[in-house]
C-alpha positions as CSV (number, residue, x, y, z in Angstrom):
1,X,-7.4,3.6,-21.5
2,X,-4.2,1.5,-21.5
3,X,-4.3,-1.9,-22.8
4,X,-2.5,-4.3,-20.9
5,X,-0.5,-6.8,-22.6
6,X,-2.0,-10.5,-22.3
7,X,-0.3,-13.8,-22.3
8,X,-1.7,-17.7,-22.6
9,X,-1.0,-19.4,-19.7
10,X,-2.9,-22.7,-18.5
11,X,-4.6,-23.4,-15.9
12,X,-6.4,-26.6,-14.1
13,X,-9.7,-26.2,-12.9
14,X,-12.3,-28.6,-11.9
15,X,-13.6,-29.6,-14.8
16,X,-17.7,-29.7,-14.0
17,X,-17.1,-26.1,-12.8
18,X,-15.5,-25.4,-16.0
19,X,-18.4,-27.0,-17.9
20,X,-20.8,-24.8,-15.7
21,X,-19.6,-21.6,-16.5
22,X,-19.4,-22.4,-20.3
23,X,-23.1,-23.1,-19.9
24,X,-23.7,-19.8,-18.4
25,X,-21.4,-18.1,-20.9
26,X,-19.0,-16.9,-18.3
27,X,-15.6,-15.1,-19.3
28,X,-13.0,-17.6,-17.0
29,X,-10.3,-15.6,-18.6
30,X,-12.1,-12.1,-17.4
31,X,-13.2,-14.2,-14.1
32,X,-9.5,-15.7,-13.0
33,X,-8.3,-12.5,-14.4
34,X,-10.1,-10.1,-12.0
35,X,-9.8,-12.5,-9.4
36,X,-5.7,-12.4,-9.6
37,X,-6.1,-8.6,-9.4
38,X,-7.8,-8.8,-6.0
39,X,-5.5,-11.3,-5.0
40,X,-2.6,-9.5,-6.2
41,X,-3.7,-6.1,-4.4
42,X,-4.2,-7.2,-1.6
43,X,-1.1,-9.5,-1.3
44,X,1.1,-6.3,-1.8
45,X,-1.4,-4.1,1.0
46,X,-0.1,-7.3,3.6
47,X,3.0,-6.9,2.5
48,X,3.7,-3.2,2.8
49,X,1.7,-3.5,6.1
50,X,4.3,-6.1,7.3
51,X,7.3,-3.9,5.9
52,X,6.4,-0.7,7.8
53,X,5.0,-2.5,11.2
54,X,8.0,-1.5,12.6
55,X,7.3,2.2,11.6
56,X,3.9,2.2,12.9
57,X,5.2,1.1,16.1
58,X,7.6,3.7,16.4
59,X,4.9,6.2,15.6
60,X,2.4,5.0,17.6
61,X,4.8,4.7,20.7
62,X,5.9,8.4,20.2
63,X,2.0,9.7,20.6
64,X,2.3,7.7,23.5
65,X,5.2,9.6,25.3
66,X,4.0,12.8,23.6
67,X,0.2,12.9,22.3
68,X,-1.6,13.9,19.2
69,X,0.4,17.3,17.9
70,X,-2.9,18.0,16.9
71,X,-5.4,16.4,19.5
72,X,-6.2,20.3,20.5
73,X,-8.0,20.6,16.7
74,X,-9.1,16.8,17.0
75,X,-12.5,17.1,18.6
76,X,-15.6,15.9,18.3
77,X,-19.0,18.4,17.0
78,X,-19.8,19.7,20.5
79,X,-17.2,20.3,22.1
80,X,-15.7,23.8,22.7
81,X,-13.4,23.9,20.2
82,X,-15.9,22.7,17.0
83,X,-17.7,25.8,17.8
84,X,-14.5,28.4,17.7
C-alpha cells in the first residue's frame, strides 16, 4: 500500500462538536480526511460530466437518427433472440 504524503493544515470547526468527538475518541484528521475524498471524487465525476455533456449529446442524438448498432443483440430474457 502507498502512503500518501500528509500535511498540517488548520481548520475551524465548531468548537462543542470538536469537544464531542474528542469525547468519543473520534479521528477529525481520519474524519475531515475521508470526508475531502468524497467531496473531492465526486467534485471531479460533476466536472467530467459537465466537460463531455456536449459529447453525450452528440451521441445520444446520433442513436436517435440511427438506433442502437446493437439493439438487435439488446433484448430482454424472452424474447426471440435470448433464446438463439
Amino acid at each position: 500500500m502507498v502512503s500518501a504524503i500528509k500535511r498540517k493544515t488548520s481548520l475551524t470547526l465548531d468548537a462543542e462538536l470538536l469537544d464531542s468527538a474528542k469525547v468519543l475518541e473520534i479521528n477529525v484528521s481520519a474524519v475531515a480526511e475521508a470526508a475531502l475524498k468524497r467531496a473531492v471524487a465526486e467534485a471531479r465525476r460533476k466536472q467530467w460530466l459537465n466537460d463531455n455533456a456536449d459529447n453525450f449529446a452528440a451521441q445520444a442524438a446520433w442513436h436517435e437518427r440511427n438506433g442502437h448498432p446493437l439493439a438487435e443483440i439488446m433484448c430482454a430474457p424472452g424474447t426471440a433472440s435470448w433464446n438463439a
